[in-house]
C-alpha positions as CSV (number, residue, x, y, z in Angstrom):
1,X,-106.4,12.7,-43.8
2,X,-103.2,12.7,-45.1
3,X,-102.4,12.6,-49.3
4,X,-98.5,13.3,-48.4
5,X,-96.1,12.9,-45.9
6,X,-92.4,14.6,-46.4
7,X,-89.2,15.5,-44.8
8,X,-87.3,18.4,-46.1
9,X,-84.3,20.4,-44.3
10,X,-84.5,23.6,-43.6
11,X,-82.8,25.1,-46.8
12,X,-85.2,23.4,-48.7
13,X,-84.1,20.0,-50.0
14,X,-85.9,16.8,-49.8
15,X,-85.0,14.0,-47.6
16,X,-88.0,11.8,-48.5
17,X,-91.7,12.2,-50.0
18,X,-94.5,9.1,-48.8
19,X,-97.1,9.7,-51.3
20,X,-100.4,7.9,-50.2
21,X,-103.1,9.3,-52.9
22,X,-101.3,10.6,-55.5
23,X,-103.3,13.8,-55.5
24,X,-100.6,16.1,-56.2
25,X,-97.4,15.8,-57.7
26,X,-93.8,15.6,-56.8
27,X,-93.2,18.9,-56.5
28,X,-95.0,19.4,-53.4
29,X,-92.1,20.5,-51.1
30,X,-90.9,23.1,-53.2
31,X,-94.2,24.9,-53.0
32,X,-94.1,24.2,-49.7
33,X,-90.8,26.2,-49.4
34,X,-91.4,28.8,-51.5
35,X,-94.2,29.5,-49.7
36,X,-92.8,29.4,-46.3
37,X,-90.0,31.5,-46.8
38,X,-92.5,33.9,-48.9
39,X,-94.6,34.2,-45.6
40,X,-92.1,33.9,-43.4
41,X,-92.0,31.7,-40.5
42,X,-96.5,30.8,-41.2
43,X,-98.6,29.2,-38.9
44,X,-98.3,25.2,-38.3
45,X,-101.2,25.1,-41.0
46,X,-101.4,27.3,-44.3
47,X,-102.7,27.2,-47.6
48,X,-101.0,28.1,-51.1
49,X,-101.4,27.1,-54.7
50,X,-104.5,25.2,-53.5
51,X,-102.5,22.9,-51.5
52,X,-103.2,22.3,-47.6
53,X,-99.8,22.3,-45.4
54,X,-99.4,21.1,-41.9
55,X,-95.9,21.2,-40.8
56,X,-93.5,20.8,-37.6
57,X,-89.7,22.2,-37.7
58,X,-87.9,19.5,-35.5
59,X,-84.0,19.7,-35.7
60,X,-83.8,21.5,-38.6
61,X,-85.5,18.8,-41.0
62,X,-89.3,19.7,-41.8
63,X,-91.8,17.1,-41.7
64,X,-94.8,18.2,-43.4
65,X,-98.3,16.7,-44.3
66,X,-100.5,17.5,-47.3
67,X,-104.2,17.4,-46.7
68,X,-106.5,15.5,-48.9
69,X,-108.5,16.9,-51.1
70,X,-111.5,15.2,-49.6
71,X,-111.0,16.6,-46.4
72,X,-109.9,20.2,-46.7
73,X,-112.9,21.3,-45.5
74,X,-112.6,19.4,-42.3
75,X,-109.0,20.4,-40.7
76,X,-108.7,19.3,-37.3
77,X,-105.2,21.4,-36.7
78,X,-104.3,19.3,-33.4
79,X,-105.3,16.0,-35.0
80,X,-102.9,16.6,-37.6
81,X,-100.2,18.6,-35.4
82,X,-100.5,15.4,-33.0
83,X,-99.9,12.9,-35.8
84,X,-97.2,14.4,-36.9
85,X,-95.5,14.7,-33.5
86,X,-95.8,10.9,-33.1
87,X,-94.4,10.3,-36.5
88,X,-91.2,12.3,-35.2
89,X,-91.6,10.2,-32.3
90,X,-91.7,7.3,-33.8
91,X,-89.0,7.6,-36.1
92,X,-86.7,8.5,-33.1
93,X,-87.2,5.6,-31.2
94,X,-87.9,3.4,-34.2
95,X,-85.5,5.0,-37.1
96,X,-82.2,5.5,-35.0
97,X,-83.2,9.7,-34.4
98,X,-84.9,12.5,-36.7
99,X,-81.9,14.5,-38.0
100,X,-80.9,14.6,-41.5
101,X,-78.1,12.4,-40.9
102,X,-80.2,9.4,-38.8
103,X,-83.0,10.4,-41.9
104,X,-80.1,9.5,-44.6
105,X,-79.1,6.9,-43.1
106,X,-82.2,5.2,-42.7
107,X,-83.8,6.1,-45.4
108,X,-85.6,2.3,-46.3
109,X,-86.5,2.6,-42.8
110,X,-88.0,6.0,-42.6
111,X,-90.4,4.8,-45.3
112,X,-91.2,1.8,-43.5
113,X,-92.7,3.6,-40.5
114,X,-94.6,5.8,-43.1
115,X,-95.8,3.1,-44.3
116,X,-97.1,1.4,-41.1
117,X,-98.2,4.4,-39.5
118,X,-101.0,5.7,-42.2
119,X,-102.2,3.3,-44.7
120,X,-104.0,5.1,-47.8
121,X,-103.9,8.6,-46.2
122,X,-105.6,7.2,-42.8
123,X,-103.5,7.4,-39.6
124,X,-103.1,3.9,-38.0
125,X,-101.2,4.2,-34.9
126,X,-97.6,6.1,-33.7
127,X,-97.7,4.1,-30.8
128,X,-94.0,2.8,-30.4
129,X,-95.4,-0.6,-29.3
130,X,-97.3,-1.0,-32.1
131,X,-94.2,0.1,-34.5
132,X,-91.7,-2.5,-32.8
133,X,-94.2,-5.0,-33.4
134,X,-94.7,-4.7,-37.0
135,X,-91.3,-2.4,-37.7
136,X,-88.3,-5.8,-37.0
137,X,-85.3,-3.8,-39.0
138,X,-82.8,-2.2,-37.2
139,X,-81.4,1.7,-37.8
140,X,-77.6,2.0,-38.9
141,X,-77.0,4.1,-37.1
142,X,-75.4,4.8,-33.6
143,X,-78.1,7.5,-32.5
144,X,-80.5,5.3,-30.6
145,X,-83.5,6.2,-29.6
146,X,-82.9,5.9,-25.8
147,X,-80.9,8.8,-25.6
148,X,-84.0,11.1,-27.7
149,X,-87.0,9.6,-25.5
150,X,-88.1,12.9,-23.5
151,X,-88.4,14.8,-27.2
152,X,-91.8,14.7,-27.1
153,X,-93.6,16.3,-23.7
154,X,-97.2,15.5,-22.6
155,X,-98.6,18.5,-24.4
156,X,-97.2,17.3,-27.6
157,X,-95.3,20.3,-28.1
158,X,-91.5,19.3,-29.5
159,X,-88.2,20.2,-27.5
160,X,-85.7,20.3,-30.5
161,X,-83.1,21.7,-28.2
162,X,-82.1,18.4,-26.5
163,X,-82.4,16.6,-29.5
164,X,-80.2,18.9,-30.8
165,X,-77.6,18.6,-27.9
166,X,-77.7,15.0,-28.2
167,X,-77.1,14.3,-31.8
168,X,-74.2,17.3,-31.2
169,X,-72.4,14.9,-29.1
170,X,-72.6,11.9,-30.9
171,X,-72.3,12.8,-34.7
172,X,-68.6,13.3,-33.8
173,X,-67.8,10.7,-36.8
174,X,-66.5,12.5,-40.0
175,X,-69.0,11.7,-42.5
176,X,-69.8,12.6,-46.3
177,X,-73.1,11.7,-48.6
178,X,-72.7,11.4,-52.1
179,X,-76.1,10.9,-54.9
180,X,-76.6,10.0,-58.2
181,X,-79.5,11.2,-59.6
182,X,-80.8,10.8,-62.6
183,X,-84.7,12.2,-63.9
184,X,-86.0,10.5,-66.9
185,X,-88.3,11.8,-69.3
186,X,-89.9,9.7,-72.0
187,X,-92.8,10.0,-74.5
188,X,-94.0,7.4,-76.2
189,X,-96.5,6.1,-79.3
190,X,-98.9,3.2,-79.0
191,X,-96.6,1.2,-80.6
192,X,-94.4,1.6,-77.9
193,X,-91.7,3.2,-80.2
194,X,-90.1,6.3,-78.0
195,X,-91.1,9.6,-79.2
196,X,-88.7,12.0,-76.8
197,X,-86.6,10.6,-74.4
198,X,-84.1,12.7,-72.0
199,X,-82.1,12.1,-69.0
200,X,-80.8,15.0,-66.5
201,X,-78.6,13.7,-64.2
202,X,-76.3,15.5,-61.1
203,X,-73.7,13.9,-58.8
204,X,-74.4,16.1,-55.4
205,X,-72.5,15.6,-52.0
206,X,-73.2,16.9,-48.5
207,X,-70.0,16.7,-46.4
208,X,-70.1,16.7,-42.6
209,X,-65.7,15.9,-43.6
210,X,-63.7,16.7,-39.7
211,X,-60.4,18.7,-41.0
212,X,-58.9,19.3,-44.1
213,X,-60.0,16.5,-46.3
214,X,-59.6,15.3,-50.1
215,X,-62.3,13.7,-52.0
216,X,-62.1,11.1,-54.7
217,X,-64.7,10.4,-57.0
218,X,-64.6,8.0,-59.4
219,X,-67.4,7.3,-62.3
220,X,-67.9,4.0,-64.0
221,X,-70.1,3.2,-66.8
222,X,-69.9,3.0,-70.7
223,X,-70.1,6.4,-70.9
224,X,-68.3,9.2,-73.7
225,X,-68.4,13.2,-73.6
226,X,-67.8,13.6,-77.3
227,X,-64.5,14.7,-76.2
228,X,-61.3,14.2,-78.4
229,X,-59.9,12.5,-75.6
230,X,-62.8,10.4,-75.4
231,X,-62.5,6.9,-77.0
232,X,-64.0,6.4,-79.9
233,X,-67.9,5.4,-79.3
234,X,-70.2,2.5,-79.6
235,X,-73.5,1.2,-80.5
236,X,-73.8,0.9,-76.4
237,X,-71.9,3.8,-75.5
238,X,-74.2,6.7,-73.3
239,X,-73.4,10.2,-75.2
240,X,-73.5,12.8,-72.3
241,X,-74.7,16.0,-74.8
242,X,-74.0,18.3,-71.9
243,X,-71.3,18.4,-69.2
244,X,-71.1,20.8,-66.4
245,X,-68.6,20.8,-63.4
246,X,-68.4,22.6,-60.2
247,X,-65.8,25.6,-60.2
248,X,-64.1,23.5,-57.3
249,X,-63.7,20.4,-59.0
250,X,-60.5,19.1,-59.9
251,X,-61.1,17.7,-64.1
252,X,-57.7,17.2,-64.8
253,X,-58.4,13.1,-64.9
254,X,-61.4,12.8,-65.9
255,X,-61.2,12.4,-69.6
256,X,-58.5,9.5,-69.0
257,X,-59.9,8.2,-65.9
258,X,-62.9,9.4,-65.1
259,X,-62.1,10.6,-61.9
260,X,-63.4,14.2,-60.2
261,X,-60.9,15.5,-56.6
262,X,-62.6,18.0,-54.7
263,X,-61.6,20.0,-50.8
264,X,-65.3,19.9,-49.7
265,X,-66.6,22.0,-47.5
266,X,-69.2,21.7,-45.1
267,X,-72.9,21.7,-46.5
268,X,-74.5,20.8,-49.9
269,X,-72.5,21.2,-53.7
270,X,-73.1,19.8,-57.0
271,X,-70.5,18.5,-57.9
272,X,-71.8,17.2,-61.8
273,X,-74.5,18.1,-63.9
274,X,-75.4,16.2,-67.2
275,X,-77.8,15.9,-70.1
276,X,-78.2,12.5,-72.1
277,X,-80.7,13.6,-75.0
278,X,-81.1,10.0,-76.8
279,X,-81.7,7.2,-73.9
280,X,-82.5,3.6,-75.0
281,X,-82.1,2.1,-71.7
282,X,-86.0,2.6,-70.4
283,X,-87.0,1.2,-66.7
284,X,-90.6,0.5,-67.5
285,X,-92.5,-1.0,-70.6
286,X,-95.8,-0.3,-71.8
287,X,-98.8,-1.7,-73.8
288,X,-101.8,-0.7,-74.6
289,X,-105.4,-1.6,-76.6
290,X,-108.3,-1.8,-76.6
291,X,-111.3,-4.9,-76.7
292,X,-114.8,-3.9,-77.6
293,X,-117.7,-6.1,-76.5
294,X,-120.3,-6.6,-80.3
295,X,-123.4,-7.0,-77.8
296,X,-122.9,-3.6,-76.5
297,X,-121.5,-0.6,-78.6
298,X,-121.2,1.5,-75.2
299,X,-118.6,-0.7,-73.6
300,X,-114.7,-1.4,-74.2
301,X,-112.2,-2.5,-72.4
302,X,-109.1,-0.3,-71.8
303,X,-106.0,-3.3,-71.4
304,X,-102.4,-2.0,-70.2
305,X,-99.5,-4.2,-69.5
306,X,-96.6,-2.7,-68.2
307,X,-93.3,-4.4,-67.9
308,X,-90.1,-3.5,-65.9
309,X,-86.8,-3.8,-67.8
310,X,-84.5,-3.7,-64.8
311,X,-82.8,-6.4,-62.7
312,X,-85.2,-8.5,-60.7
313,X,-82.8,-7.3,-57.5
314,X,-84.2,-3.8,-57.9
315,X,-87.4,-2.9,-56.5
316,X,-89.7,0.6,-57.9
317,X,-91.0,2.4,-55.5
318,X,-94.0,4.8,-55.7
319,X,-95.4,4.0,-59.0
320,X,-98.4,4.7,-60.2
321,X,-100.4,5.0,-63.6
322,X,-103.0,7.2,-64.4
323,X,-105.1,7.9,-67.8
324,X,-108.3,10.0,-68.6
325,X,-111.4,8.1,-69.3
326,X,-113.9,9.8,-72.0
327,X,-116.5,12.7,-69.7
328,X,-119.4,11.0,-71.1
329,X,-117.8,8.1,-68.8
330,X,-121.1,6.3,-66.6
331,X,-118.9,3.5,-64.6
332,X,-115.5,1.9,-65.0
333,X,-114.5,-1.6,-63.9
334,X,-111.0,-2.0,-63.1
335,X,-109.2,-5.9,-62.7
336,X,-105.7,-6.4,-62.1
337,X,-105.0,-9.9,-63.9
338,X,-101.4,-10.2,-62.4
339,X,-100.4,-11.3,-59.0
340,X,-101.1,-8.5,-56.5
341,X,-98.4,-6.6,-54.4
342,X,-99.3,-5.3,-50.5
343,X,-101.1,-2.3,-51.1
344,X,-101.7,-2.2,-54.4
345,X,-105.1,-0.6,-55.9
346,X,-106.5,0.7,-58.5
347,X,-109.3,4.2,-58.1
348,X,-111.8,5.6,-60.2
349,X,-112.5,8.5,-59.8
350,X,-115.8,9.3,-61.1
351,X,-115.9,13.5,-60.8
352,X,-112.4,13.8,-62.3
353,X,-113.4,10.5,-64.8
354,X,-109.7,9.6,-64.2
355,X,-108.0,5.9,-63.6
356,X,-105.3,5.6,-60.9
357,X,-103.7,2.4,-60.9
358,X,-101.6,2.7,-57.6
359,X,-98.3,-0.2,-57.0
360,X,-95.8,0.7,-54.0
361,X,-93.6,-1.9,-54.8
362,X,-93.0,-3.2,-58.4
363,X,-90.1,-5.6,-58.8
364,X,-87.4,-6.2,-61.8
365,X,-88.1,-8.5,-64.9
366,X,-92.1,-8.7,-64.0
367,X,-95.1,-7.6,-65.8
368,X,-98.5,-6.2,-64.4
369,X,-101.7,-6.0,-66.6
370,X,-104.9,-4.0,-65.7
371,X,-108.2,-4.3,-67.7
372,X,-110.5,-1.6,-67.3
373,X,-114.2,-2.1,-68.2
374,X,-115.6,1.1,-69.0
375,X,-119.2,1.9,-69.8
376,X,-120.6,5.2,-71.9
377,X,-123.9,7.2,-72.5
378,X,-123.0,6.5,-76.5
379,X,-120.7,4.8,-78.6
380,X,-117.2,6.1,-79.3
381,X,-117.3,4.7,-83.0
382,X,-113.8,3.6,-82.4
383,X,-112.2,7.3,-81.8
384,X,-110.3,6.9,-78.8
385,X,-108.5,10.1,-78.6
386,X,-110.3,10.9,-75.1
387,X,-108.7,8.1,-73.7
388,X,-105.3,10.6,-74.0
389,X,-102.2,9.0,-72.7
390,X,-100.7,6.9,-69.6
391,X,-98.9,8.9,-67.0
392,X,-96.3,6.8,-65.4
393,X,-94.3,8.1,-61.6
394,X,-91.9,6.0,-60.1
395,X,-88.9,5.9,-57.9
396,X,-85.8,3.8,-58.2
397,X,-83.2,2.8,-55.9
398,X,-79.6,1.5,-56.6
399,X,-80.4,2.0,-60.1
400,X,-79.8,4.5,-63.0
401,X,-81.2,4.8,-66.8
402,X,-77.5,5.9,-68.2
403,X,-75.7,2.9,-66.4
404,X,-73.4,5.4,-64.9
405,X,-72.2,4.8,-61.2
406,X,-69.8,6.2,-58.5
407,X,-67.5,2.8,-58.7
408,X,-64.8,4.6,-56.4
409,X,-65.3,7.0,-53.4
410,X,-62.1,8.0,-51.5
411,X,-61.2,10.4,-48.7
412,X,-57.7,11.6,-48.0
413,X,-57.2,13.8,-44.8
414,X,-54.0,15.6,-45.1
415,X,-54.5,16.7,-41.2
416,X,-53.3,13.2,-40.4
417,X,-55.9,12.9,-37.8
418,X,-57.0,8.9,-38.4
419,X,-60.7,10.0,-38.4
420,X,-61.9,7.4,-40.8
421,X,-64.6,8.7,-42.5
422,X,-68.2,7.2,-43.1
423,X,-69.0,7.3,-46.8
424,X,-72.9,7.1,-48.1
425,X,-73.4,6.5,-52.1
426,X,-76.8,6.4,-53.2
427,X,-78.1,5.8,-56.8
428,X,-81.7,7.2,-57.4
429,X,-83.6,7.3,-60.6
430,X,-86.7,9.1,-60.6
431,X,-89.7,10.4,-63.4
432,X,-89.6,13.4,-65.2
433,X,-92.8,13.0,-67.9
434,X,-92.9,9.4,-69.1
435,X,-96.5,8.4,-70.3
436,X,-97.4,6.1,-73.3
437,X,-100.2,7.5,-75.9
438,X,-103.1,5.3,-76.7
């Protein structure tokens, strides 16, 4: 039913995206925007860009569903509008409350429920008893779900008004989200031997700061801006080629220090954006070739190992590799050698003659291998160029590419008020274009 779940707020950025099919790519929820504010307030179920969209606006966050492709031509609009009224549910009196601070908070558990609640793009169950007894973490959070339980009425419809009122009275704390992000694009040959590799990275904070508050931000890392106050570089250092700061952010330390001061205001800012345009510090590892079968001419076997070159504490999430198989393609035998991970599978799809090899959960320092038998109307006399490249997506947590890292955090409230604030620091690394040629 479902090939995407996300949650978006309602100026358009992305809380979280549950891919199940891996049909589409990431940037789903910006066309989803786009389109919306294009139309204007459209019905719970539009079209755009050839993509399906059922949505629900519920305390200003956005949860959306994309449609599969495979069942497009079979809506069911209160099916879908149903489902995703128990996922709000669900997360409410499973996830600690669906607001965009309960959603930050809880993010690892917001992707659990996702995760128990449709498995391969087929709803399960929203039933709370079934979540609470498969779902055995806890929200950190102090918006429990007792105080949200008449959000959703008999006719499904969802009263955002007293969830609203609630989560006005207790989000009293003074709070303040900071992210480093960091996209990572990277070509490679066969050999393995990097081709392009790029990093774009932003430090961006959302403060929900109670008076007249002073940020601290302090970066560590083996890091060097080329500056003349810069130390002199090394064979490990991370050259950031481009450097851009926020017009509100206080410099003055930073070359000795590395340390950014800010008076935040309420909502959303970039504080940092940078460019790293030689990386050598790459998460995944891949190798490919191929094995030929001398009683048969029309078979080979397509072999990929992949290896993850991060600590074994870090865990991917959302990977998946895909590669084109030649159109004169008649079958394709896929076998995963290594140990499997829940929900890990690996699709053919015959009509698009493309391999999906699918892994929710890839761990640090392991390796995966996938041999794929494949079978063709004629032989390819060794000329593999239709085999094209590996496409790798992933998502990693507490982790970034350059090695840089908020090592410090401070606020200072010069209204004297003793409102100790509650500080969130997240590391994310995501993919740009990283693929592996054949």
């Amino acid at each position: 039913m479902f090939s995407q779940i996300f949650l978006l707020t309602n100026i358009g950025d992305t809380l979280l995206l549950k891919d199940y099919r891996f049909e589409h790519g990431l940037d789903t929820p910006s066309i989803f925007f786009k389109i919306y504010q294009e139309i204007g307030n459209p019905t719970p179920i539009f079209q755009g860009e050839g993509i399906t969209f059922v949505y629900k606006l519920f305390n200003q966050v956005f949860i959306v569903g994309v449609v599969s492709e495979e069942n497009t031509s079979e809506v069911k609009p209160l099916v879908m509008l149903e489902m995703l009224n128990g996922i709000v549910s669900g997360m409410i009196e499973i996830g600690g409350g669906f607001g965009e601070t309960a959603i930050r908070r809880n993010l690892g558990l917001m992707y659990e429920i996702l995760d128990e609640v449709i498995i391969d793009g087929t709803p399960v169950s929203t039933e709370v008893e079934y979540l609470r007894e498969v779902i055995f973490n806890e929200p950190d959070t102090d918006l429990k779900s007792s105080f949200a339980r008449i959000a959703i009425k008999q006719n499904h419809s969802v009263r955002a008004e007293s969830i609203i009122t609630h989560e006005q009275k207790l989000i009293s704390k003074s709070e303040v989200f900071v992210d480093l992000l960091e996209t990572i694009t990277g070509t490679f040959n066969p050999s393995g031997e990097a081709l392009r590799s790029e990093i774009e990275g932003a430090i961006i904070m959302k403060s929900f700061l109670k008076g007249d508050p002073e940020l601290l931000l302090q970066l560590g890392g083996n890091f060097s801006t080329l500056s003349e106050d810069d130390p002199k570089p090394n064979a490990e250092t991370v050259l950031l080629n481009q450097l851009n700061f926020h017009e509100k952010v206080d410099t003055k330390e930073f070359q000795s220090n590395r340390i950014l001061k800010i008076e935040p205001k309420d909502g959303e800012v970039t504080l940092m954006k940078y460019r790293i345009e030689e990386n050598s510090r790459f998460p995944f590892r891949i190798f490919t070739f191929f094995d030929e079968f001398p009683d048969d001419d029309r078979a080979t076997e397509v072999v990929i190992r992949i290896r993850t070159d991060f600590p074994g504490n870090i865990t991917a999430q959302e990977c998946s590799l895909s590669f084109p198989l030649p159109k004169q393609t008649l079958s394709a035998l896929n076998t995963i050698t290594s140990d499997l991970t829940p929900n890990e599978k690996v699709n053919f799809d015959f009509d698009r003659k493309r391999i999906d090899w699918i892994i929710p959960k890839f761990t640090g320092c392991t390796e995966k291998t996938l041999r794929t038998k494949v079978l063709l109307e004629q032989s390819l006399n060794n000329d593999f160029e239709e085999f094209g490249q590996v496409d790798v997506r992933f998502q990693i947590a507490n982790w970034t590419c350059s090695g840089m890292n908020i090592a410090k955090l401070q606020v200072f409230d010069k209204t004297c008020t003793h409102n100790t604030p509650k500080k969130w620091v997240r590391h994310l690394t995501v993919s740009g274009n990283y693929s592996q040629r054949f």
